[in-house]
C-alpha positions as CSV (number, residue, x, y, z in Angstrom):
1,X,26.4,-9.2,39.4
2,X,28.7,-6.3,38.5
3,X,28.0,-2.7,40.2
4,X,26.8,-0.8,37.2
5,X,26.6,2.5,37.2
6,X,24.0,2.9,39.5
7,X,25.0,0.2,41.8
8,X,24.9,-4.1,42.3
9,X,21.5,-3.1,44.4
10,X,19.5,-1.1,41.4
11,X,21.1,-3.3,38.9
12,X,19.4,-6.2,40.9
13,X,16.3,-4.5,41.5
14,X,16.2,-3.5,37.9
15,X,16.9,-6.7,36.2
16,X,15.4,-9.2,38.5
17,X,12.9,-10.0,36.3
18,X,13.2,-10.9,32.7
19,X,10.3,-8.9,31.3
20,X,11.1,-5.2,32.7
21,X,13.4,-3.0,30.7
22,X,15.0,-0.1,32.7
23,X,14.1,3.5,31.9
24,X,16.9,5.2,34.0
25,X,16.5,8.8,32.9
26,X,13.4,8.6,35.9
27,X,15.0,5.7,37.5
28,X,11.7,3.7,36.8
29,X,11.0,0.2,35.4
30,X,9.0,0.1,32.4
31,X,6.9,-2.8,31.4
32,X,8.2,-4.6,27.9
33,X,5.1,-5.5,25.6
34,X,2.3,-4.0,23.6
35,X,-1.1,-3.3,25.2
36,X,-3.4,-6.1,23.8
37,X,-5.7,-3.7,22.5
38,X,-3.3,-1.8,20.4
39,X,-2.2,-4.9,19.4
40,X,-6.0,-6.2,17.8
41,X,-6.1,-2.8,16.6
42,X,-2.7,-3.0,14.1
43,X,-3.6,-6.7,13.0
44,X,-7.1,-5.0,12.1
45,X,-4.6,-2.3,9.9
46,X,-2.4,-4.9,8.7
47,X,-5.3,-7.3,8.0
48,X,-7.7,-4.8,5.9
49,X,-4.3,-3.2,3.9
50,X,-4.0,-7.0,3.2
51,X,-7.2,-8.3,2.2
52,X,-7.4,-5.2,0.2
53,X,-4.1,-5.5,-1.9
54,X,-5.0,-9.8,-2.6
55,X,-8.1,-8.0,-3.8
56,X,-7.2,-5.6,-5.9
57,X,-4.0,-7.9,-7.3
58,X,-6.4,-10.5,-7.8
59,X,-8.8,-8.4,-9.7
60,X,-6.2,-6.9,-11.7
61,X,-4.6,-10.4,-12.6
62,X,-7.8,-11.5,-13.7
63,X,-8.6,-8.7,-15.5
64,X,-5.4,-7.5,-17.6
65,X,-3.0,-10.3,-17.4
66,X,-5.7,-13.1,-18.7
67,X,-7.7,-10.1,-20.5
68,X,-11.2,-10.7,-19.1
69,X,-11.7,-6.9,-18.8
70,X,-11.6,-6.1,-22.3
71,X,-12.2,-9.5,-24.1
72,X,-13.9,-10.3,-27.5
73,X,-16.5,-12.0,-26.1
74,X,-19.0,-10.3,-24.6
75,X,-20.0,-12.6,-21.9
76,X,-16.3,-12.9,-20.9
77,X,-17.1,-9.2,-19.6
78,X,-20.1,-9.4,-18.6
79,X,-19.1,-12.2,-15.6
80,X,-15.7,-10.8,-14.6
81,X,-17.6,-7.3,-13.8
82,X,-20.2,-9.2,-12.2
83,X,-18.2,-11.0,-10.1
84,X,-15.5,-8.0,-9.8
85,X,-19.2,-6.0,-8.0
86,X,-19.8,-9.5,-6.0
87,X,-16.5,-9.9,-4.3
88,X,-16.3,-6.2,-4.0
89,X,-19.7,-6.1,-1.5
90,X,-18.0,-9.4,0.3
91,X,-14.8,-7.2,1.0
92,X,-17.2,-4.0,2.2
93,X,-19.0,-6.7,4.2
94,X,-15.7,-7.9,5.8
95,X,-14.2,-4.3,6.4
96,X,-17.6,-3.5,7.8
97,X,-17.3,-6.4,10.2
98,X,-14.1,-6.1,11.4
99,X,-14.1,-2.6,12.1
100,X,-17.8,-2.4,13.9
């Protein structure tokens, strides 16, 4: 190994194992990673923001693109608000699991 900056010895000590970056304005060795439970608690974020937006895209697809929101047929309405509540309460139900 080369002498860095520091020295061949730090340098070694430093980079003898693969998982350690240095932190050399306190001359320390800081572990590389995430803590596992700030880990669960972004794929929590990401997975509500998620569910959510296939929601509301699905809802809105539904809705506007294949007009079941404002069709002529009353019945037409009738389901796609019924089922727009529906899968509404199973999305509270999910945030509410996930997040207790």
């Amino acid at each position: 190994m080369t002498p860095g900056r520091y020295g061949s010895y730090l340098n070694e000590l430093i980079f003898q194992y693969s998982n350690n970056v240095p932190c050399l304005h306190k001359l320390k060795i800081m572990e590389q990673g995430w803590d596992p439970e700030v880990t669960r608690y972004f794929r929590k974020i990401i997975n509500t923001i998620a569910y959510g937006l296939l929601w509301l895209m699905a809802v809105l697809t539904a809705g506007l693109y294949f007009e079941l929101a404002y069709h002529s047929n009353t019945l037409y309405i009738i389901l796609f608000y019924t089922v727009l509540v529906i899968s509404l309460g199973f999305l509270i139900r999910y945030y509410y699991r996930i997040w207790k």
